[in-house]
C-alpha positions in Angstrom: -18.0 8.8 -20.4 -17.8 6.7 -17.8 -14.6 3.8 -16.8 -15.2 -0.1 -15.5 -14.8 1.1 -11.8 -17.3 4.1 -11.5 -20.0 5.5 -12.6 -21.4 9.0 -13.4 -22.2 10.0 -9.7 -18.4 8.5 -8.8 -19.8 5.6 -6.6 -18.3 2.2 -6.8 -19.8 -0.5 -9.4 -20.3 -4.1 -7.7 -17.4 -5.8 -9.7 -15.2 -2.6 -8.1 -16.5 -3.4 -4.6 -16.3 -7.0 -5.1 -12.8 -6.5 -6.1 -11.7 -4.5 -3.1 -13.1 -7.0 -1.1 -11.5 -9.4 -2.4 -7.9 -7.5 -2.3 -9.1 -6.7 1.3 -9.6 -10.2 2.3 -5.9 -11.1 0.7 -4.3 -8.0 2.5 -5.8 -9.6 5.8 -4.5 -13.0 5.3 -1.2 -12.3 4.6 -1.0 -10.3 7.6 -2.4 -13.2 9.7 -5.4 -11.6 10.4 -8.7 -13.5 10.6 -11.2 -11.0 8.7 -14.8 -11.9 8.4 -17.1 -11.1 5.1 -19.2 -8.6 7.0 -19.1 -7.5 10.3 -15.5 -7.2 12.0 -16.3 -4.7 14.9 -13.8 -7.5 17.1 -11.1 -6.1 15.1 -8.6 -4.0 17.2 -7.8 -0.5 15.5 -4.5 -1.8 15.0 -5.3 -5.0 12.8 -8.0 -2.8 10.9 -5.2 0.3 10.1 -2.5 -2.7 9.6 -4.9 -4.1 6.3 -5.2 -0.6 5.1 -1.8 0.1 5.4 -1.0 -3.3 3.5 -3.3 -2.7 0.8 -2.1 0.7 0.2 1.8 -0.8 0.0 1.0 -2.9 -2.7 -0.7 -0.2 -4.9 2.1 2.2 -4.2 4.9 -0.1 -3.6 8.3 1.8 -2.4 11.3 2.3 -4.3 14.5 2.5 -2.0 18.1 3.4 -3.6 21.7 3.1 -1.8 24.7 4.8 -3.1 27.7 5.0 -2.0 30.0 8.3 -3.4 33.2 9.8 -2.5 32.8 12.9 0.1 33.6 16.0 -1.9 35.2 17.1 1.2 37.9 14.5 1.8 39.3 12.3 -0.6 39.3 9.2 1.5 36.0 9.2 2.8 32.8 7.8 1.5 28.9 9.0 2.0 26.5 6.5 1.5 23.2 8.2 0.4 20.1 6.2 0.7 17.1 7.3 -1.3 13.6 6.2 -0.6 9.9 6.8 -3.2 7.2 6.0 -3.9 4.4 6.5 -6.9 1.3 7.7 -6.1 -1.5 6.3 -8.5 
């Protein structure tokens, strides 16, 4: 049984590369980076880690909690605790 993404050899079906081209493309532009359909060897290793990194934030978007308690030590002071996550997919 195979899903829409893959097939049975676990390679990529054109909609799914067409897709993550597109979402590649977005990623760039909202970075401010001027990414090419094809070839983007001008691309420093910083712009081309800072898409990744983008793309990879919005499918695994990070949950961050503050809360502040009362220190079990002392009465009148407070801890803030800050809690940070995120889901893996």
């Amino acid at each position: 049984m195979s899903n829409n993404n893959s097939n049975n050899n676990g390679e990529m079906t054109q909609k799914g590369r067409e897709t993550l081209e597109r979402f590649k493309m977005e990623s760039a532009n909202e970075l401010g980076i001027d990414l090419k359909k094809g070839y983007n060897g001008d691309l420093t290793s910083r712009e081309a880690g800072s898409i990744g990194g983008n793309m990879v934030n919005m499918m695994c978007p990070e949950q961050q909690w503050k809360f502040t308690r009362n220190s079990m030590r002392s009465i009148e002071h407070k801890i803030e605790l800050t809690y940070l996550m995120q889901v893996g997919i």
